[in-house]
N, C-alpha and C positions, 0 to 999 in steps of 0.2 A: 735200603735207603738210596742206596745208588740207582735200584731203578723206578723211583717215583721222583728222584731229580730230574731223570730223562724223561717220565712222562711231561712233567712239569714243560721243561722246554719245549719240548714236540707241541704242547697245547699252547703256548705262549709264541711258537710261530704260526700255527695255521692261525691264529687271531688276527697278527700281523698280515700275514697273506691276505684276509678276508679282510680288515678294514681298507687295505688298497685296492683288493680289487673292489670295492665298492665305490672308493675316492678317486680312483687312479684318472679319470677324466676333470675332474677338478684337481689334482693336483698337480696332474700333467699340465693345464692349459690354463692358466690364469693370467690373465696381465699384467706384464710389468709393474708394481707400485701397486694393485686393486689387491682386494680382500675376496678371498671366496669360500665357499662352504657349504652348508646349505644349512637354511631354516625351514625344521619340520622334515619334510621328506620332497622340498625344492630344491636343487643344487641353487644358490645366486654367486652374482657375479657383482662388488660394490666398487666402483672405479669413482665416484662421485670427488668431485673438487680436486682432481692430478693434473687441470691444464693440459688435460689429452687436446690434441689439433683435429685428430681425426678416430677414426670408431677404431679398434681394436679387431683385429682378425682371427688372432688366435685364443679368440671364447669357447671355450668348448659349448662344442654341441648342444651337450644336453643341459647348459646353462636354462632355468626355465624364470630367473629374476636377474633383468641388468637393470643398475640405478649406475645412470653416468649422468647425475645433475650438475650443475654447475661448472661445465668445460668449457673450452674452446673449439667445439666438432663443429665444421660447417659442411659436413652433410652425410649420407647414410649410404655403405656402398650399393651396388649395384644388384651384389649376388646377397644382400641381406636375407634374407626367408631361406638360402642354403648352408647359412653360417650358423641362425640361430632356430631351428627347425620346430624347435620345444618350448619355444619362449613363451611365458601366461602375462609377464607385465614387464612392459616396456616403459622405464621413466628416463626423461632426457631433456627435461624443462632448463631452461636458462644455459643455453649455448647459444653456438650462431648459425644454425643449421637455417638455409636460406629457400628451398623446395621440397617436395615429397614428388619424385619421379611416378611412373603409370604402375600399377600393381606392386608399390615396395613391401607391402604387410600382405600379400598374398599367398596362400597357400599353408599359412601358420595357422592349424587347425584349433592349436592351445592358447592360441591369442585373445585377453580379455582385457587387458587394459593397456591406453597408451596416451601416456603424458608427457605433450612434446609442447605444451605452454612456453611462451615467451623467449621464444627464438626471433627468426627473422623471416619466416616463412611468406611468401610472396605470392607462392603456385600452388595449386595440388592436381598431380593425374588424373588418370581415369584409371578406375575399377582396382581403387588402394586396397583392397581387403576380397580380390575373387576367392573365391572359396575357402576361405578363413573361416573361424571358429563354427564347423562344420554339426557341430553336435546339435539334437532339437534342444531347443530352450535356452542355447549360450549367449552370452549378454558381453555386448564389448562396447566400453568406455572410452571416446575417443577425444581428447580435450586438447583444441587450440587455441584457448585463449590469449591474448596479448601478441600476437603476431602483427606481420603485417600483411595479412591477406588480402588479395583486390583481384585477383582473376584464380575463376575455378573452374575446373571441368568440366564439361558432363558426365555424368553416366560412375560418379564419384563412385557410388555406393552399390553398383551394379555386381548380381552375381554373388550375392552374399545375405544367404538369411537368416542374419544373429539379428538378437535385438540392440537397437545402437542408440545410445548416449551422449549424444553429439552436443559440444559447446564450441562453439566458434565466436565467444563473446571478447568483443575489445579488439577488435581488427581494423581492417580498410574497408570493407566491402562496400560499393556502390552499387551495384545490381547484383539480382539474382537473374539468374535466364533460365527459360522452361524446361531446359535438359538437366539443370544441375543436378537435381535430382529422380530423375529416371530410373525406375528399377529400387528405389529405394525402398520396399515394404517395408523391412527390417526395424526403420527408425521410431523409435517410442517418443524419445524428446529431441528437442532441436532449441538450441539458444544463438539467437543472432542477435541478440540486444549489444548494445553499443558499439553499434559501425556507422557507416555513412548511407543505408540504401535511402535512396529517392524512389522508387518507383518497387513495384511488382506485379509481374506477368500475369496475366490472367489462368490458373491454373499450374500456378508456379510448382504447387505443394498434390497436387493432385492423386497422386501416386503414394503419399503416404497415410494410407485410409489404416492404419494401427497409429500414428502420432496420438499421444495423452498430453502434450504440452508442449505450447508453440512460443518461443521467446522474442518479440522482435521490437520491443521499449528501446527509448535512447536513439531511436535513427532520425534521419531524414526523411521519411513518408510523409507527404503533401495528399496525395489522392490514392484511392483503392479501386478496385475493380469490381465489378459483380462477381465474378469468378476465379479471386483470390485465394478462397478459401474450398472449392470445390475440394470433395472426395476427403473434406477432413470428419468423418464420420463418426471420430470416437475421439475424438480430441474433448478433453474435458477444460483445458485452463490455456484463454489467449491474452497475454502483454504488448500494447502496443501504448503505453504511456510515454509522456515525453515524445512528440512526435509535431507533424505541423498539420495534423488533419483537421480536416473545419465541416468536413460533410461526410456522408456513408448512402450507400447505394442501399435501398428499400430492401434488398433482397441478400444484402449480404454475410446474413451467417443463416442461411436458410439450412446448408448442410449440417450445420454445426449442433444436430440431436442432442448428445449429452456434455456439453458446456455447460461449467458450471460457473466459472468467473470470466471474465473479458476488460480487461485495465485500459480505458481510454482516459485516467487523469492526463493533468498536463500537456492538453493539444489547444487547440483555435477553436472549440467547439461556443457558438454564441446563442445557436437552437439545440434543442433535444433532438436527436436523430432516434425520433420516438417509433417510425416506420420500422426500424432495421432491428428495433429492441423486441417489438411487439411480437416477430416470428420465433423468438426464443422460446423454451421450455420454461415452464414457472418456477421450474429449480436454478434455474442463470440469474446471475447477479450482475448487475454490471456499474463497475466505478467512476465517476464522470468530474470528482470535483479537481477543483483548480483548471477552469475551464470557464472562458469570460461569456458566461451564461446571462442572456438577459431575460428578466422573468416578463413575460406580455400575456394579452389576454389569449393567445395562443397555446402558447406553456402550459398556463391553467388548465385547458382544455382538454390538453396528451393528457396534463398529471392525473386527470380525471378518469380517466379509463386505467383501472385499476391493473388490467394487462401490460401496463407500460407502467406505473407505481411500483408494483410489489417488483418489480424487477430492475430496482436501480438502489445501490445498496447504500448508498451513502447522500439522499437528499438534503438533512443535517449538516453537510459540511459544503455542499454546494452553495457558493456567494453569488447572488445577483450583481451583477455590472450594475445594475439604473437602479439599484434598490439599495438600503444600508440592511439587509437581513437575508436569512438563507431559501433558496427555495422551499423549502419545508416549511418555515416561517411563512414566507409572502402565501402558500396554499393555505395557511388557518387563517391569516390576518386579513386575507382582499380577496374581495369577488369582482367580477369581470359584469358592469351593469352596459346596455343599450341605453344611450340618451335620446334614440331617435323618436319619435311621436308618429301616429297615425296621419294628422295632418299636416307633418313633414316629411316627404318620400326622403327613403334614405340613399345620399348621394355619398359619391368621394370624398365629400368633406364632412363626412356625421362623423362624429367624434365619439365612439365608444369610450370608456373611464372604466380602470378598477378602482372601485369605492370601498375605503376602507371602515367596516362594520365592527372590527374589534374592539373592545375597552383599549387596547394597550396600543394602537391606530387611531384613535378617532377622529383625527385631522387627515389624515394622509390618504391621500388620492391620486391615482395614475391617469394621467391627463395621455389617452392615444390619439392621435393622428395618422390618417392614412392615406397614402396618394394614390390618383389613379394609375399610377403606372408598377405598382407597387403593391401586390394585397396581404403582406407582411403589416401589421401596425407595429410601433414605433412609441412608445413608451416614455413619458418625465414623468418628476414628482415636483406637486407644488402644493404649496401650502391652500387648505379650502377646508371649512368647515360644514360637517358632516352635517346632511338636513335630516338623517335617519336615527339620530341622536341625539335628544334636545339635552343629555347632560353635558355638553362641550360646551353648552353658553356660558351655564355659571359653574364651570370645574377651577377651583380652588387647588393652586398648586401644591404638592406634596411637602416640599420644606418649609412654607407657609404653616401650614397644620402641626407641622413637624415642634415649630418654633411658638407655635399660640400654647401647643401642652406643656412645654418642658417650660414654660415663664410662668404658666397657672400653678405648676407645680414647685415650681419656686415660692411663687406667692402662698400657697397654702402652707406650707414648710415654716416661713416667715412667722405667720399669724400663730402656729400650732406654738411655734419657742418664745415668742413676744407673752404669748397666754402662759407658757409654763413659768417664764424667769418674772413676771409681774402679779400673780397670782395671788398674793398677799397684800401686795398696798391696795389693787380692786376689789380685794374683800372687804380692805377696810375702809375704803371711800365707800363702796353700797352700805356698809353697816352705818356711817357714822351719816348716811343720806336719811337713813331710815328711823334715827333716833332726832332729828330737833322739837327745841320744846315748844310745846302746844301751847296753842293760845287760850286765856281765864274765861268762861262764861259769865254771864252777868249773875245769875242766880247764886255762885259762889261767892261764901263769903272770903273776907279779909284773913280769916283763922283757918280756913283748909290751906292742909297742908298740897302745896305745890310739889312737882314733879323734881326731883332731881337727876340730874345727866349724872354716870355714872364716870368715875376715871378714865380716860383715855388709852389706858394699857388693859382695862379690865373687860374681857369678852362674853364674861363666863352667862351674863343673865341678858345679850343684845337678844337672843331670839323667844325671851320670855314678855317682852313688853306687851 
């Protein structure tokens, strides 16, 4: 007995022994107030909501999850990537952390995620992530949103080939410059939707020929480039909705091979930038409504070359400015006629007209006019009856028709109950029409016997007479 008590203890301390030595870095090294542990086979580190001022030093090493969200950190030291060497996910959203100094995520080979959203970030270095998540195929999520970013780097992304997930949406940004991203292969996605840019460089983005999807709706872009988009090869989906663009360069997603969507709702677009559509693939879609489209004998013309049709996804919802229906409407409803005649040379002032040939049209006609300084025409509607449709003379309005059946119908209804509830005193005014007495012959004497009317209640012999 006594000595399987002793084994007993002997096994009950190497146990002890061995869950420290496995913890002993986490238990040694936790911060004040945070929680640590690990989930799965991660030691983490959860300091989240202690009103920390500043980042904690004494994390252990091999900490490989710190969540410090909602503190008061306003910034990240210096020796970071020697304090936390094993780190895979870094979250630190909603503090007041105000720049990312040159290479602070550098050198963290385990590094896959980092969410540092909605701080106050103003700047970012160069080359945050050199030789970071070093392994083939490592993927690192890098999200800023809600900052206040307005001046970046160059050479941000340089020296680093993960694939990167970049959101930078909700910032300051007013420009991008050519270097920003230099060296960048690595980037699959890129969100710059809702900042301020105005402008972009001609080959801004050149450098990142793996990009699958380019975010930049919500800005300020007035004009683009020819060579905005160069080198974006494999990009499949661009957002540039909400914006102030009114025109596009003939050539500008010539590089854009496998695109399959391109979002120019909500810009100043008035013409079809049918040029720029037409070099796409017949698997590109592109979105254009809510965009003060005026439909002209122009329009018609793109819409007719099916290589700029089939490639505009939404013509249904596209509204004609000078028209009360959508472009998809105005293409069945109105064709685009010459008024001009053989024995009238056609000058600046011939006035081509779409004529509208539909049943559901037959009045409506587009009165153009064009100047000579000008070979745009210029499109009203006014009221004119169609000479290609003699039923518009005498077309008989619909509530009209509407209103002659439902009174006929009435009337019939009338007669059919008047006949049922009267039925019987009209059988018996025809009966008693059909019995008066006959007038005597001369050859009849004084002694034949006369006719007599029968009773007035009595029916039984009226159809015997």
């Amino acid at each position: 007995m006594d000595r399987f008590l002793y084994k007993s203890k002997v096994m009950g301390l190497l146990l002890v022994i061995f869950l420290l030595a496995t913890n002993i870095e986490v238990l040694r090294a936790c911060p004040s107030g945070c929680a640590c542990g690990k989930y799965g086979n991660s030691p983490y580190v959860n300091c989240e909501r202690r009103n920390l001022l500043e980042f904690p030093e004494n994390v252990s090493p091999n900490a490989q999850i710190l969540r410090f969200r909602q503190n008061k950190i306003t910034r990240l030291p210096k020796n970071f990537q020697n304090l936390v060497p094993n780190v895979t996910t870094l979250s630190i959203e909603k503090n007041s952390i105000e720049s990312l100094p040159d290479g602070i995520f550098s050198n963290l080979r385990k590094l896959h995620e980092v969410f540092i959203s909605y701080n106050k970030i103003k700047f970012i270095g160069k080359r945050l992530f050199a030789n970071s998540a070093s392994k083939p195929g490592s993927e690192v999520r890098f999200y800023l949103e809600g900052n206040q970013l307005e001046s970046i780097a160059n050479e941000v992304f340089k020296d680093c080939s993960a694939k990167f997930f970049v959101n930078w949406k909700s910032n300051r940004i007013k420009t991008i410059s050519q270097g920003v991203f230099a060296g960048a292969e690595g980037i699959h996605d890129l969100n710059l939707e809702n900042n301020r840019i105005e402008s972009l460089p001609s080959g801004a983005f050149k450098d990142l020929s793996k990009m699958f999807h380019l975010g930049l709706g919500n800005n300020s872009l007035s004009k683009i480039t020819s060579g905005t988009f160069q080198g974006l090869h494999r990009l499949e989906m661009l957002t540039l909705q909400k914006n102030r663009i009114s025109t596009l360069p003939p050539e500008i997603f010539k590089d854009l091979g496998l695109v399959k969507e391109i979002n120019l709702e909500s810009n100043l677009f008035t013409e079809l930038p049918a040029d720029a559509i037409r070099v796409l693939r017949n698997f590109s879609r592109v979105k254009l409504k809510n965009n003060p489209i005026k439909c002209t004998c122009e329009l018609m013309r793109q819409l007719s070359d099916t290589a700029v049709r089939s490639k505009i996804a939404d013509l249904s919802q596209i509204q004609c400015t000078n028209l009360n229906k959508t472009v998809e409407e105005a293409m069945r409803d109105v064709n685009c006629v010459a008024e001009a005649t053989p024995s009238t040379p056609t000058t600046a002032t011939t006035e081509p007209a779409i004529v509208a040939t539909s049943k559901n049209v037959a009045n409506a006609v587009l009165d153009a006019t064009s100047s000579s300084t000008d070979a745009d025409d210029v499109y009203d509607v006014y009221t004119k009856k169609n000479p290609e449709d003699d039923s518009s003379k005498s077309r008989t309005p619909l509530p009209l028709i509407i209103g002659v059946a439902i009174g006929s119908f009435i009337v019939v209804v009338v007669i059919i109950l008047f006949i049922y509830l009267y039925r019987r005193p009209i059988a018996r005014r025809a009966v008693s029409s059909m019995s008066l007495p006959r007038k005597k012959h001369k050859h009849e004497s004084k002694n034949s016997v006369s006719y007599q009317r029968p009773p007035p209640n009595d029916y039984s012999n009226d159809y015997n007479i």
